[in-house]
N, C-alpha and C positions, 0 to 999 in steps of 0.2 A: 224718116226717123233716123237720126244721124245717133249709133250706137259709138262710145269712145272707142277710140285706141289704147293700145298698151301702155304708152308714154303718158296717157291723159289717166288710167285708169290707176297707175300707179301715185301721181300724184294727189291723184282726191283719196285714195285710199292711206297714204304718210299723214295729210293734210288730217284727216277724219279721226285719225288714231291718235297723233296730236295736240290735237285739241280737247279730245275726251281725254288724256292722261291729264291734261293740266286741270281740267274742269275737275276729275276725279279728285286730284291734288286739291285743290283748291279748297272742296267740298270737304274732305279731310281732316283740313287744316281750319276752317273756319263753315260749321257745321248749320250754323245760323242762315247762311247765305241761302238757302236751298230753297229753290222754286216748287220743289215738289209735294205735294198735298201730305203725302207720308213721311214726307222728310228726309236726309240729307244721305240715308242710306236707299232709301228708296230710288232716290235720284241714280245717284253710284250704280245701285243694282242696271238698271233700266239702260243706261248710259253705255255700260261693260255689255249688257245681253245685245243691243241693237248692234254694238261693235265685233264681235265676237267672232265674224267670219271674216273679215277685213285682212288681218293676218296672209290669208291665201286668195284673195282676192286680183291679185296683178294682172289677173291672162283668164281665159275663157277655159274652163273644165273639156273635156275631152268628149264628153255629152253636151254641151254649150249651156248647161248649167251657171249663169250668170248671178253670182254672188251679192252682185250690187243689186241687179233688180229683184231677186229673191229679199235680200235686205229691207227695202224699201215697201213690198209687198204684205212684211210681216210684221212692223214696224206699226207700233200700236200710235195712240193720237200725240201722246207726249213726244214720241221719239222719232214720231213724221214731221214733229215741229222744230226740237231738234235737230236734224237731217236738214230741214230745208232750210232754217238759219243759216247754220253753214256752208252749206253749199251756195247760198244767196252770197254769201260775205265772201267764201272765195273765187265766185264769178262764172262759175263754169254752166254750160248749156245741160240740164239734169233733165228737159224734158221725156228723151229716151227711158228714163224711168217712171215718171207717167203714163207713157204710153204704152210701155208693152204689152204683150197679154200677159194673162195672168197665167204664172208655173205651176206646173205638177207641181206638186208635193215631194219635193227628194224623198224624204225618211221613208223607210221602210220597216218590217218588224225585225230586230233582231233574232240572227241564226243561233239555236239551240243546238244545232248536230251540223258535223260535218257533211257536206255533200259531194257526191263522189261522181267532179268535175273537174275541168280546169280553172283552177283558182278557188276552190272551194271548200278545203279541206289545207291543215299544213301539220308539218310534225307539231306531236303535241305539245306544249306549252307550259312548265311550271302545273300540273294536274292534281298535283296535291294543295295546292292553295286552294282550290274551289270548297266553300259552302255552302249549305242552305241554310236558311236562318227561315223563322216565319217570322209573324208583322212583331208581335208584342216584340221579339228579341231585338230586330232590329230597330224599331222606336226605344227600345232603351240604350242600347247602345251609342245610335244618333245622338240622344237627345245628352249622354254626357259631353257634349263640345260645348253646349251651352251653359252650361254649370262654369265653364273655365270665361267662354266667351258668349256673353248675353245677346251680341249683338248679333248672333250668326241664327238666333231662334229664327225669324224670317227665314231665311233660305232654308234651315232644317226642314221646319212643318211644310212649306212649299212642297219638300220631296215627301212626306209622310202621309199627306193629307188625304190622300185617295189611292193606300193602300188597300188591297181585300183584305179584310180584317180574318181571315182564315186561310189565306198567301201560304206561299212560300216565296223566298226570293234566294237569289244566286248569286254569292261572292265572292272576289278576289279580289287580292294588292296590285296595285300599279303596277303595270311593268316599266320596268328600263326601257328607254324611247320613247313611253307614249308622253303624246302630251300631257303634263301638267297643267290641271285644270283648279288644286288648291295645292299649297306648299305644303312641305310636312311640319305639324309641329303645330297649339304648344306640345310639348310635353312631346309624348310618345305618338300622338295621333300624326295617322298617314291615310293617306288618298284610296279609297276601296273603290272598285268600279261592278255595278249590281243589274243583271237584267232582275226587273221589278214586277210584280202581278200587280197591277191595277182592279178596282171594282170593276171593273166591264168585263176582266178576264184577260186584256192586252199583256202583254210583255214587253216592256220596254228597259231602255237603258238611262240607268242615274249615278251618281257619284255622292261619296258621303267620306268624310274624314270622322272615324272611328281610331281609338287607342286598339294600337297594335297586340298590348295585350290582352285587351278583352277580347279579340279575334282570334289569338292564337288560343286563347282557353277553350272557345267552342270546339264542340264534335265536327267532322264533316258532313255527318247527316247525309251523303251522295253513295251510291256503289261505287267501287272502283271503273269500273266497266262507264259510268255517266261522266267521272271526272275526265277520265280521256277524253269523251267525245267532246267535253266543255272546252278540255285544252286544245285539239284538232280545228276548232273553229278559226279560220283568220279574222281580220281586222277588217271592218269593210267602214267605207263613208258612207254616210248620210242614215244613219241607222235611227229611229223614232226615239227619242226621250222623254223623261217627264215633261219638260218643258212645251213640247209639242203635241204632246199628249192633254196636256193643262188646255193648251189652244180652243183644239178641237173641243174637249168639255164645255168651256166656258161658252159656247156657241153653241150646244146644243142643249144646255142643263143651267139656262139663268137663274133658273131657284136652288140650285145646290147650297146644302147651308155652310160646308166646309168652306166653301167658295166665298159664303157671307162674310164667316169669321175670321178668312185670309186678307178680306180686302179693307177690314176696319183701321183706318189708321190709328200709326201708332207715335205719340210722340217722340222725339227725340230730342236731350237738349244740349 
């Protein structure tokens, strides 16, 4: 099993991102065109999440975490048909990604408290940003983007949809550096990043573009003494998300009705 090279892996990976911008584009521009049962945002979405790690993809991770066969492993039936088009079209040997075994699972659960390690704690961070919010607040909140932009309701309720509905969840603004995962704006709304309580009781990490002011109006709801420890936390990769979180669900709970009601299409025109 002949694994790429650097030179070869950076190529399918320009190649790959590429052709998803101009497909994005394209889909964008002429909304009609779209293959997808849900339609032309559906597509976009799906297109963006399969692409998503590419970005850092050029070299093997330091753990041999391999991006591309991770990619390909989690790559549902539309986006493994996707994926093999183009890789068909640009010529190159992908069997290496059939064959591997199958990876661990990167993610892990998001650190709530420093640990007192090396690398596991850092000075603290902006600590007065941190709040809690429960489900109802933060479903209203979320849910004014849609009022401005109708089309973002998918991806909102995606993050909503299986919260505990007697939650708490923990928030703060962007920092400076991290990656930007939405722009800011319209309006006042900016990029919040949230470990979230799931119905199972998990803790994971989501992102939600809420108005700056209705964030700054909430209490903090935390002691002083919890916002430190939230700021103390570093950054770590491969932390578990909703998205990953959605995975796992959907494989053990095929009758979940939130699940029904997420997967009804919707048109677009």
């Amino acid at each position: 099993m002949r694994v790429w090279g650097r030179r070869e892996r950076e190529y399918v990976r320009a190649y790959l991102l590429h052709e998803a911008l101009i497909e994005i584009r394209y889909l964008a521009f002429r909304p009609e065109s779209a293959k997808h049962p849900d339609g032309h945002l559906e597509q976009i979405r799906v297109i963006a999440d399969v692409c998503h790690n590419l970005p850092t993809a050029g070299g093997l991770r330091p753990d041999e975490f391999d991006p591309f066969v991770w990619m390909w492993q989690t790559a549902n039936a539309y986006q493994r048909e996707w994926l093999t088009r183009h890789l068909d079209k640009l010529g190159v040997d992908y069997s290496y990604l059939i064959e591997s075994p199958q990876l661990p699972r990167p993610a892990t659960p998001p650190a709530t408290r420093p640990a007192f390690r090396p690398g596991g704690w850092q000075l603290p961070r902006t600590p007065g940003g941190f709040k809690a919010l429960d489900t109802v607040t933060l479903e209203s909140l979320a849910r004014e983007l849609v009022v401005l932009e109708p089309s973002s309701s998918r991806y909102v309720e995606r993050q909503l949809a299986h919260l505990q509905p007697d939650g708490r969840h923990i928030l703060r603004a962007r920092r400076k550096g991290e990656t930007v995962h939405s722009s800011d704006g319209p309006e006042d709304f900016r990029e919040y990043h949230a470990l979230l309580t799931m119905v199972d009781g998990a803790v994971v990490v989501g992102r939600f573009q809420l108005r700056e002011s209705s964030f700054a109006a909430l209490p903090a709801d935390l002691t002083r003494l919890r916002r430190f420890q939230l700021a103390a936390v570093p950054p770590r990769r491969g932390e578990r998300d909703v998205y990953l979180w959605g995975r796992d669900h959907e494989a053990t709970d095929a009758a979940c009705s939130q699940c029904e009601r997420l997967a009804k299409p919707r048109h677009t025109s």
